[in-house]
N, C-alpha and C positions, 0 to 999 in steps of 0.2 A: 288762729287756725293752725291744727296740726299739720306733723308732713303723712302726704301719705304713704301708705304702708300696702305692698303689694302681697295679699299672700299667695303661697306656693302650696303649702298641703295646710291644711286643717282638716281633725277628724281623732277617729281614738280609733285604738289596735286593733288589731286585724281578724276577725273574727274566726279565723282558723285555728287561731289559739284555742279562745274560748270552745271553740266546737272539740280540737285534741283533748282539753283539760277535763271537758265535762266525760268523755268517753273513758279516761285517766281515772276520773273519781269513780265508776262502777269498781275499781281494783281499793278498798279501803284506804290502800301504804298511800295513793295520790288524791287523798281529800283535801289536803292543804295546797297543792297546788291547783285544784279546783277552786277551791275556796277563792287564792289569790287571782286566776284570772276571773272570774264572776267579778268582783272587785274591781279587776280593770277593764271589764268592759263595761259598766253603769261609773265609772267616775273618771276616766283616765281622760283627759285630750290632751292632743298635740297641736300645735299653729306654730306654722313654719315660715316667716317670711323673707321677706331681704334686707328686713333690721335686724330683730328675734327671733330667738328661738323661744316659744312660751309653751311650759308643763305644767297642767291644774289635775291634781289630781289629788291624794289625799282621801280619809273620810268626808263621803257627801261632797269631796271635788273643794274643800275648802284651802287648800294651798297651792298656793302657784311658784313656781321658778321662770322667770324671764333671762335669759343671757341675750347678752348683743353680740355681735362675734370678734368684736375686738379684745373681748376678753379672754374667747380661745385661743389654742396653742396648735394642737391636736384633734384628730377626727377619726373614728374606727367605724367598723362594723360586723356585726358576727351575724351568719345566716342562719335561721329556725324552718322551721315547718316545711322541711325539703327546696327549702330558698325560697317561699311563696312570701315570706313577712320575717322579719330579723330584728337587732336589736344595734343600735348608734350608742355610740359611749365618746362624748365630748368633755375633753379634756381642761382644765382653766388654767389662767397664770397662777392662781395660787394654788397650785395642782388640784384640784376637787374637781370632781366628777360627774355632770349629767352621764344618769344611764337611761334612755331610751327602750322601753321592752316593747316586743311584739309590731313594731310599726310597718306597718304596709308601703309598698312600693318603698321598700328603706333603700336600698341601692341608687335609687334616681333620686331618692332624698338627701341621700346620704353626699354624692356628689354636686347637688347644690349645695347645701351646708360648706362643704370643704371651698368650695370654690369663694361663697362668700367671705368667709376665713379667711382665706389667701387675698383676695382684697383689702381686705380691711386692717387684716397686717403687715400688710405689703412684703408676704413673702412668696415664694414658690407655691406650688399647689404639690409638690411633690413633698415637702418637708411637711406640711399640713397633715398628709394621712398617712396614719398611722401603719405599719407594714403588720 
């Protein structure tokens, strides 16, 4: 029997994106960023828990990224859509890069992530996020 695993958010971006981008695509120059979020909102999820962090996204949702957070280092966040949904960018030991686009309630996300981090590396919560 597994351990269990509590989660915190699961769900895919925040549809404000989607709603900006599609309004963006009436202007020709922003059909590719139309294009990309339509894209993320039929394939993107996120699951957040207090082991993983896991990203299935991909064409058709066929790839996933799992990290544990003993493997981060690092934790950011940049705010989008007038602050309503933003973007996490988790950083690894072997420097590589989860980026997170578009995640809803990112800042209360983004603050468990760091926290779980700093547990599980047993360091500060201040050296974890990224200034």
């Amino acid at each position: 029997m597994g351990i269990k695993e509590n989660i915190f958010y699961e769900g895919g971006p925040h549809i404000g994106d989607l709603i900006v981008n599609i309004l963006l695509g009436f202007t020709v120059i922003c059909l590719p960023l139309t294009v990309g979020s339509i894209v993320r909102a039929i394939w993107l999820r996120y699951r957040i828990s207090d082991r993983r962090i896991s990203v299935t996204g991909g064409w058709m949702g066929r790839d996933r990224t799992d990290i544990v957070y003993s493997e981060a280092v690092k934790i950011a966040k940049i705010p989008r859509g007038l602050g309503f949904w933003g973007d996490i960018v988790v950083t690894l030991k072997d420097r590589s890069r989860l980026e997170m686009r578009s995640v809803p309630r990112f800042r209360e996300i983004h603050d468990y992530m760091a926290q779980r981090i700093a547990d599980k590396t047993d360091r500060p919560l201040e050296s974890v996020i990224a200034r």
